[in-house]
Steps between C-alpha positions, in 0.01 A plus 500: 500500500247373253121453646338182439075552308296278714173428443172428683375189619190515274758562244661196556178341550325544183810467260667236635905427665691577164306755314502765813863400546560549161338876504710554793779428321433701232421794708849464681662464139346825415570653797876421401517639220320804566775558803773367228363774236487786818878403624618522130274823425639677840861424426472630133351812657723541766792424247342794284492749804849424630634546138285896516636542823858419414452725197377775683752484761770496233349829293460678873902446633583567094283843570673566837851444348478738242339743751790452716701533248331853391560574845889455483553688201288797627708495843804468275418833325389655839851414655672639149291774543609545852867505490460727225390802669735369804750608314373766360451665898771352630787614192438896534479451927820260461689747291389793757613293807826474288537862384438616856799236619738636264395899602546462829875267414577770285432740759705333805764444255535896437596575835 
């Protein structure tokens, strides 16, 4: 909503009709362009800021990803890890719950 430069009465009174309108025209012309020159500056900024923010926003999910994926590959080894020694408890108590099975068979079967 551009403002309109007015100017005094005296203004008007010493310079005449056409020369204050005149200035007046000229100031609004300015005016113009100096809101012309601010739009264009403001969108070139802006245009600079959303390009840093996209940037940004793309090297922080790139950083989370290969977190997450550091986090996989260390649950990965954990759950390796894990069954490992699963096994290695459960083997010798499997093979005892077996042994005693086939004493005490072997034992009913002797009668």
């Amino acid at each position: 909503m551009p403002v309109t430069a007015r100017l005094s009465k005296r203004f008007y009174d010493a310079f005449g009709e056409e020369i204050a309108n005149e200035l007046v025209d000229w100031f609004n012309a300015v005016d113009d362009t100096y809101r012309a020159d601010l739009r264009e500056l403001n969108e070139l900024n802006f245009s600079r800021f959303d390009a840093k923010l996209e940037q940004r926003l793309a090297e922080s999910d790139a950083r989370w990803e290969q977190r997450i994926a550091e986090l996989r590959v260390e649950i990965q080894k954990t759950r390796a890890d894990l069954v490992k020694w699963m096994f290695a408890f459960w083997a010798p108590t499997a093979l005892a719950v077996i042994g005693t099975g086939a004493g005490v068979v072997s034992l009913l079967l002797r009668r």
